[in-house]
N, C-alpha and C positions, 0 to 999 in steps of 0.2 A: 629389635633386630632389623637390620636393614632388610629391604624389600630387594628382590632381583630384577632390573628392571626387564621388559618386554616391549618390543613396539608392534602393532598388527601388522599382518601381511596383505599382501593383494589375494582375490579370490576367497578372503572369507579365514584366510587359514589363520591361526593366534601365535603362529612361530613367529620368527627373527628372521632377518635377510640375513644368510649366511655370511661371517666373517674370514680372514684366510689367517693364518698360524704363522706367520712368519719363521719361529723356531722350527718350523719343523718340514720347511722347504728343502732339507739338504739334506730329508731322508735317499731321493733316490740316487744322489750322488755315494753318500754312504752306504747303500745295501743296494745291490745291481737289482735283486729282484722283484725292487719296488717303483724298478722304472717300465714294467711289463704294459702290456696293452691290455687288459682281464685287473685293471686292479678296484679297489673299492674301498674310500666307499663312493657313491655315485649320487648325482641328482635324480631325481623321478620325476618326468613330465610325462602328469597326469595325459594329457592330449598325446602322449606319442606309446602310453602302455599299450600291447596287446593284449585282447581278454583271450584266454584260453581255459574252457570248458575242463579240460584234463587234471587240470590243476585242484586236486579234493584236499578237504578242511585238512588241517595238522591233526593228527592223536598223538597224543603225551601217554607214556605209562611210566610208573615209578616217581613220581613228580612227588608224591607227600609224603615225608622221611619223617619219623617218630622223632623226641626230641633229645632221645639218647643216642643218635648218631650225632657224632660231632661234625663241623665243616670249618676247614682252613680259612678264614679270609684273612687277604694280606692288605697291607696298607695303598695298594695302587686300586683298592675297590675290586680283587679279585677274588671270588667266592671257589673254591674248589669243589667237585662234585664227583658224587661215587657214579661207576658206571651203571647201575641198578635203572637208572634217570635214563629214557630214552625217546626218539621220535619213533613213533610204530605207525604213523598213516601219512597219508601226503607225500611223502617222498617214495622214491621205487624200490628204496633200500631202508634197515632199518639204522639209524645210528646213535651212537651210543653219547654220553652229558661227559663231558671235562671239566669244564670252568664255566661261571657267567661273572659278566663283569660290566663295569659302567663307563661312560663317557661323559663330561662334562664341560662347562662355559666356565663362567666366575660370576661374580653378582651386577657384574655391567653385561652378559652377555650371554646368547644361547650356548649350547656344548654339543648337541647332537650331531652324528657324523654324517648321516641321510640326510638328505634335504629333498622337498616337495616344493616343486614349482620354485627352486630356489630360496625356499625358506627352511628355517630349522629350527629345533623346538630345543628345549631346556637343557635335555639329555637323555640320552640314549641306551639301552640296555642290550648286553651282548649276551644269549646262552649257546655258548661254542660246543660241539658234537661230531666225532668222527664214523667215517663208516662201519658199523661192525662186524664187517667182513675181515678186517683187519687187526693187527693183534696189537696193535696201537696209535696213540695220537700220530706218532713219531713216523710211523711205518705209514700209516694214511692220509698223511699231509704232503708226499708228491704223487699222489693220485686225482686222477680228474674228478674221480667220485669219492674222494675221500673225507672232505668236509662240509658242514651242513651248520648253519649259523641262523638262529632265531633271534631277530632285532624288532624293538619293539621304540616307539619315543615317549619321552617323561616329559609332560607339562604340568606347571603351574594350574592348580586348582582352589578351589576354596575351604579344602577341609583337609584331614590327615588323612592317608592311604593305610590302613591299619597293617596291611602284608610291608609297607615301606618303613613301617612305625619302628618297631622291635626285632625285627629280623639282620636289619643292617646298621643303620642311624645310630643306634644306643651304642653297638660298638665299637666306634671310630673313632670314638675320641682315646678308646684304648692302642691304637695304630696308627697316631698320628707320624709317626717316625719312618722314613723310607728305611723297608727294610721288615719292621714289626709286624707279627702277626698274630691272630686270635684264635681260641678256639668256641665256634658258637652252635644254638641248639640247632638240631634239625626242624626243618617247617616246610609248610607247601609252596615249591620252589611256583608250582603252575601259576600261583597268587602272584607273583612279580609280571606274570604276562599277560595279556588282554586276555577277556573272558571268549572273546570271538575271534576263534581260531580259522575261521572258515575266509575271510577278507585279506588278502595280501598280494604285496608283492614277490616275483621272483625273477631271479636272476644271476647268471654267475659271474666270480668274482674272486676277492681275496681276501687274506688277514689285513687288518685295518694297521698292523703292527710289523716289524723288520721281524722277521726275511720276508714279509708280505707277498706268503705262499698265492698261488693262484688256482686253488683249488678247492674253493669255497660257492657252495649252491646256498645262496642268499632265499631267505625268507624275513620280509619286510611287512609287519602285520598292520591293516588299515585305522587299528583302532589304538589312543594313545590311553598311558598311563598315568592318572591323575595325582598328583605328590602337592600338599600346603607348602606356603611359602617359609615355613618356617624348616621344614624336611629337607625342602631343597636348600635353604642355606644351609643348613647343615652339611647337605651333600659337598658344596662347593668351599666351603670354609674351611673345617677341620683339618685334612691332612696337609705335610709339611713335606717336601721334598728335601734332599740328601744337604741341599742351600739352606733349609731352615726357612722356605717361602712357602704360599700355600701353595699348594698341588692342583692348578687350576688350568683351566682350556686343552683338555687331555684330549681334544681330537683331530683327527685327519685330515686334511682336506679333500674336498669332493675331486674326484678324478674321472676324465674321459671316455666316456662309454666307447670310443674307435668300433664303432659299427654295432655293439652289442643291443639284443632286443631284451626289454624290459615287461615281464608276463603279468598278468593280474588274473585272480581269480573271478573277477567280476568285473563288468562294464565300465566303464571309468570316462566320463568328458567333461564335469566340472565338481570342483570340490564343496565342500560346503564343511561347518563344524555342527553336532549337533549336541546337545548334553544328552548322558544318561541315564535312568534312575536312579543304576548304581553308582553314580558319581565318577564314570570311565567317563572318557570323551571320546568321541568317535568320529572321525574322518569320514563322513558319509560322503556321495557319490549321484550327483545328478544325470539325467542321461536325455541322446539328442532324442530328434520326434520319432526316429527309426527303428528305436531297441526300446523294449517294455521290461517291465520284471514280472515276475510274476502275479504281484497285487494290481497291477496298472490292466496287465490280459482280463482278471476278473471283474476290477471295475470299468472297464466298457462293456463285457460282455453282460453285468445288471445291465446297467444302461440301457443297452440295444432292449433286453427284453421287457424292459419296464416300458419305454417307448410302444415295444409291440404292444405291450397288454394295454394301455392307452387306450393303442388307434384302434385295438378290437372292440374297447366299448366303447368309443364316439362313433363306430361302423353300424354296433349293434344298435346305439340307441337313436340314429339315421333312420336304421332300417323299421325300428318299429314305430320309430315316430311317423314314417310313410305309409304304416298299414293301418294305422286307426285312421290317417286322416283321410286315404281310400275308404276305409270304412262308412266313416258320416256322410259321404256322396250319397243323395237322394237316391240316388239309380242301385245303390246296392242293399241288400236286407240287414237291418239290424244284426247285431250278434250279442247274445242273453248268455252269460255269467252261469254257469249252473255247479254250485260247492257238489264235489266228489263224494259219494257216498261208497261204505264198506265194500259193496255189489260191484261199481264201476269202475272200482279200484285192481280187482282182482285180474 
């Protein structure tokens, strides 16, 4: 099977320099509302996020569906999801799972719609969520607070993603046909997204898709989702568009932040990749001399005290080394040893 190819990026990162979509520049002439100033998806420069303190980890609840619930996926890589599936921490509100769905390159190219430091990685995963204050997708998508979008990125790894394995991959060659659809078991949808929910970005934003509403509060999580090269050809091969071609480079191009601030839940000024145990990749996060984490605060403060406890015993052993040799001065009296007995103890 062919390999997908990659080339490195600057700063450490394993993404792609982002490429542009030609077909798909005359979305904002065709849908007015995707020529907005609020649209996305956006580049992320690392050096320009804000960290913001306020911003607490995501909670999922309903995330692991028994295997006799069924789920709609359709041939465009769109998973349908019961509203059961929800965000309940991290945002101020709780909202409710609709869809999650993916983005892709082809096997010359990356697919992800995010990009970091203008790079982008393989491809992209979308779990779209409206507010559930409202009584529907429909009715909460021209609300400023009515959408909430969890995005994560899929890189090339050295092994199979077992959540990537069976849940989606095995089906799609049943929906190769624009149009077709499946019905597949229920699974732990939480497994498709990084295990560290606590590391992200935010910011608002849009549907990456026409009417490219503008009411989407973006959560962009730091750490990436590892898929073999064999999963990901899959991903970009199999499906065939309404042309009978495959269904490839399904994403958006990066758009304009026009003054917008981009949040982080953590300190952020240079990138780094690190591997994981569990075989996730993680976008880890170097920082200037100014800001510490928490492990850095403790390892100076051993330090300091290791140092003190040092100079106490090279003071103490100064000091006694100066009273014996006071001692052996002709001028002053011997001083006799005498072992402590039971009586002189007391």
């Amino acid at each position: 099977m062919q390999e997908i190819q990659q080339a490195p990026c600057p700063g450490g990162l394993t993404g792609t320099p982002s490429l542009p979509v030609p077909d798909r520049e005359h979305w904002g002439v065709d849908y007015q509302g995707c020529m907005g100033t609020m649209q996305s998806p956006i580049n992320i420069n690392m050096a320009k996020t804000i960290f913001s303190p306020q911003l607490q980890p995501i909670q999922l609840s309903g995330y692991s569906l028994p295997a006799n619930e069924k789920l709609k996926l359709r041939n465009t890589v769109v998973l349908e999801l019961p509203e059961s599936l929800a965000i309940t921490g991290g945002y101020a509100q709780q909202y409710q799972a609709v869809q999650l769905h993916l983005h892709w390159g082809s096997l010359l190219g990356p697919g992800s719609e995010h990009t970091i430091n203008r790079c982008c990685f393989a491809a992209e995963i979308h779990v779209v969520h409206y507010n559930a204050k409202y009584d529907s997708f429909k009715e909460a998508m021209v609300h400023l607070d009515g959408l909430a979008i969890l995005g994560a990125f899929l890189e090339v790894g050295p092994r199979e993603n077992p959540y990537y394995h069976q849940e989606i991959p095995e089906h799609l060659y049943k929906i190769q046909r624009e149009g077709e659809e499946v019905l597949v078991p229920g699974f732990n949808i939480a497994g498709l997204l990084p295990a560290n929910l606590k590391l992200y970005f935010h910011y608002n934003g849009s549907l990456t898709t026409p009417s490219c509403y503008q009411m989407v509060k973006w959560t962009v999580f730091n750490q990436t989702m590892l898929l073999s090269h064999d999963q990901m050809s899959v991903l970009v091969t199999s499906l065939r568009n309404d042309d009978s071609k495959p269904l490839q480079n399904s994403f958006w191009l990066v758009q304009d932040l026009h003054g917008r601030q981009v949040l982080a839940s953590f300190q952020t000024t240079l990138l780094l990749v690190k591997q994981l145990p569990s075989g996730k990749e993680h976008i880890a996060t170097g920082h200037s001399s100014s800001s510490f984490q928490a492990g850095d605060v403790l390892a100076v403060l051993f330090g300091v005290l290791f140092a003190i406890m040092i100079l106490a015993f090279l003071l103490y052993r100064y000091k006694h080394c100066s009273q014996n040799a006071q001692l052996d001065l002709p001028t002053k009296f011997k001083v006799i040893y005498v072992a402590a007995t039971t009586d002189n103890t007391m």
